[in-house]
C-alpha positions, 0 to 999 in steps of 0.5 A, a space after each residue: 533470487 536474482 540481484 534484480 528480484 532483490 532490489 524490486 523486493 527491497 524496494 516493496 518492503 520499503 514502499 510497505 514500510 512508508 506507507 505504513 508509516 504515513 497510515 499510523 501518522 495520519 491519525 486514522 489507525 484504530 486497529 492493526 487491520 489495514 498494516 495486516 492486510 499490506 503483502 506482497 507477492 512476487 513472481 518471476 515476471 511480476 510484483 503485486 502489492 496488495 492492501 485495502 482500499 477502504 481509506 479511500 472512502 465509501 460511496 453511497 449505496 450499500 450500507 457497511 456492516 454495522 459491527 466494522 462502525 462500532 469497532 471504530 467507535 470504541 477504537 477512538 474512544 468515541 462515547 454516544 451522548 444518547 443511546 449505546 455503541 450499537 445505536 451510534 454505529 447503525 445511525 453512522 452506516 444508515 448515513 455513509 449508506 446514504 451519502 457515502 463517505 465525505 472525499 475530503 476525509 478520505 485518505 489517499 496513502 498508496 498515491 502519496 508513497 507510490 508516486 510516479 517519481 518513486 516508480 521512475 527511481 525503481 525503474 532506474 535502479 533496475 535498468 542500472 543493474 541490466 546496463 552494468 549485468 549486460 556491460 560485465 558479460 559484454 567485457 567477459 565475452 570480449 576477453 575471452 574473444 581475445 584470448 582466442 585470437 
């Protein structure tokens, strides 16, 4: 691995580990889905970090699976005033089928840790290592072409 794929690297576990963070302190954790799902994958040309959207929300239309809802509910400890756990859960999909998810609830954690000021310091940081990599081959070349001279 190149002194470049490591801090790209080191620079992802860390982007991984903020916004893990911010996820478990935003209040919206209910089960260990969301930090499971974060990975990242890293090839000679390209680093990808993958991870679920679904904190951004819902639209309306399709109505989310039932079973998902019910999980949540007994995740936060939610108790139904009428009814059971299913009933609760199949009216709360009926409804985000309906009129999505409300924007304001929505949590955006890829936005608020990959900022353009972070991507600009990673670039920087790697530019850095490519100047000082192509400026120590330069000074070795130079001193050779000396020696020969």
């Amino acid at each position: 691995m190149s002194e470049q794929d490591k801090i790209i690297k080191q620079e992802f576990d860390s982007i991984i580990e903020d916004i893990k963070n911010l996820y478990n302190a935003s209040g919206k954790r209910t089960s260990s889905e969301f930090e499971k799902g974060l990975e990242v994958t890293q090839t000679t040309s390209t680093t990808t970090l993958l991870g679920y959207p679904y904190l951004s929300g819902r639209m309306k239309g399709k109505m989310p699976p039932v079973e998902n809802i019910k999980k949540w509910i007994e995740g936060k400890g939610i108790t139904p005033l009428k009814g059971n756990i299913t009933s609760l859960a199949w009216a709360i999909a009926k409804k985000i089928a309906k009129e999505g998810t409300s924007k304001e609830y929505h949590l955006k954690v890829y936005e608020e840790v990959i900022t353009p000021q972070r991507i600009d310091d990673i670039i920087k940081k790697v530019s850095v290592f490519n100047v000082n990599m192509f400026t120590n081959e330069l000074i070795t070349e130079l001193n050779i072409l000396q020696k020969n001279i």
